[in-house]
C-alpha positions as CSV (number, residue, x, y, z in Angstrom):
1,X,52.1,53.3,39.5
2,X,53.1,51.5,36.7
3,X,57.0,51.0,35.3
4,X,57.5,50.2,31.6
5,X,60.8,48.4,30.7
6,X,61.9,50.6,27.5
7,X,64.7,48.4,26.4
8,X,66.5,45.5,28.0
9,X,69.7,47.0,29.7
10,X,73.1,44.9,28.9
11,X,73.9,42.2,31.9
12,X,76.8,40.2,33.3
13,X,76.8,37.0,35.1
14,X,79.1,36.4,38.1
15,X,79.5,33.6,40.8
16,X,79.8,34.4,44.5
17,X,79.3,32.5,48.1
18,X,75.9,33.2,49.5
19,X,75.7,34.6,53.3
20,X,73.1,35.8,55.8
21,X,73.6,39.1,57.5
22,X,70.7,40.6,59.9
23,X,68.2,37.7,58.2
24,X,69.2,38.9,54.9
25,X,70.5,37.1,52.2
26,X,73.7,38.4,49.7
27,X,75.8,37.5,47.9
28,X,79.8,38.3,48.1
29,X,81.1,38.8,45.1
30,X,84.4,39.9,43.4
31,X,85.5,41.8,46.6
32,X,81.7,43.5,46.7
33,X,78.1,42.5,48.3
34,X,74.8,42.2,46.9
35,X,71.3,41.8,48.3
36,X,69.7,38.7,46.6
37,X,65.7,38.1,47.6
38,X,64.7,35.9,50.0
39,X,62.0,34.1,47.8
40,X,65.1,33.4,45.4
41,X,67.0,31.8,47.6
42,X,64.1,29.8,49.1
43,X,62.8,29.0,45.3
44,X,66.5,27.0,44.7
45,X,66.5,25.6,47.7
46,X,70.1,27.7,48.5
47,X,71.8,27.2,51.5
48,X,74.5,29.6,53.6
49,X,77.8,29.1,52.0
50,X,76.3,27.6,48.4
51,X,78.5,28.9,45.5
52,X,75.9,31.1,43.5
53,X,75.8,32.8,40.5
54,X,73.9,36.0,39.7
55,X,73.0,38.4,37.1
56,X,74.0,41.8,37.5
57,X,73.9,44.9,35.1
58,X,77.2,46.1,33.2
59,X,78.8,48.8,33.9
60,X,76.4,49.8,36.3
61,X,76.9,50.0,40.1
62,X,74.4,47.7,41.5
63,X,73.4,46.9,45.2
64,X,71.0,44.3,44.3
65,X,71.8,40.8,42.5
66,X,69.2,38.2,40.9
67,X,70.0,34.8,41.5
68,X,70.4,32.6,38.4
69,X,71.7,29.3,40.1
70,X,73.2,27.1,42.6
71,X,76.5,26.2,41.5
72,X,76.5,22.5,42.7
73,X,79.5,21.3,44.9
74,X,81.7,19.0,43.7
């Protein structure tokens, strides 16, 4: 089955602390949880309790995050 992406949809960017529940990986952010994949956080070399930002859609509600970057500690 194929998917076709018709237009690109409008997204937000937010930063959140990445945890590990039940060897999965999310992200809490504003006051809510998203699933983030494992091959993300593996591909920026992420670690539990990294400040993280991700991109989410507007307006939408959304149970899954993509990881855009490791916020680096200062």
């Amino acid at each position: 089955m194929l998917y076709k992406q018709i237009a690109p949809i409008d997204r937000t960017t937010t930063t959140g602390l990445l945890t590990q529940d039940g060897g999965k990986y999310q992200v809490v952010a504003d006051g809510k949880t998203y699933n983030v994949l494992t091959a993300a956080v593996t591909h920026f070399s992420a670690n539990i309790g990294d400040s993280v930002s991700i991109i989410l859609p507007t307006g939408k509600d959304a149970s899954f995050g993509a990881l855009d970057a490791v916020i680096p500690s200062k």
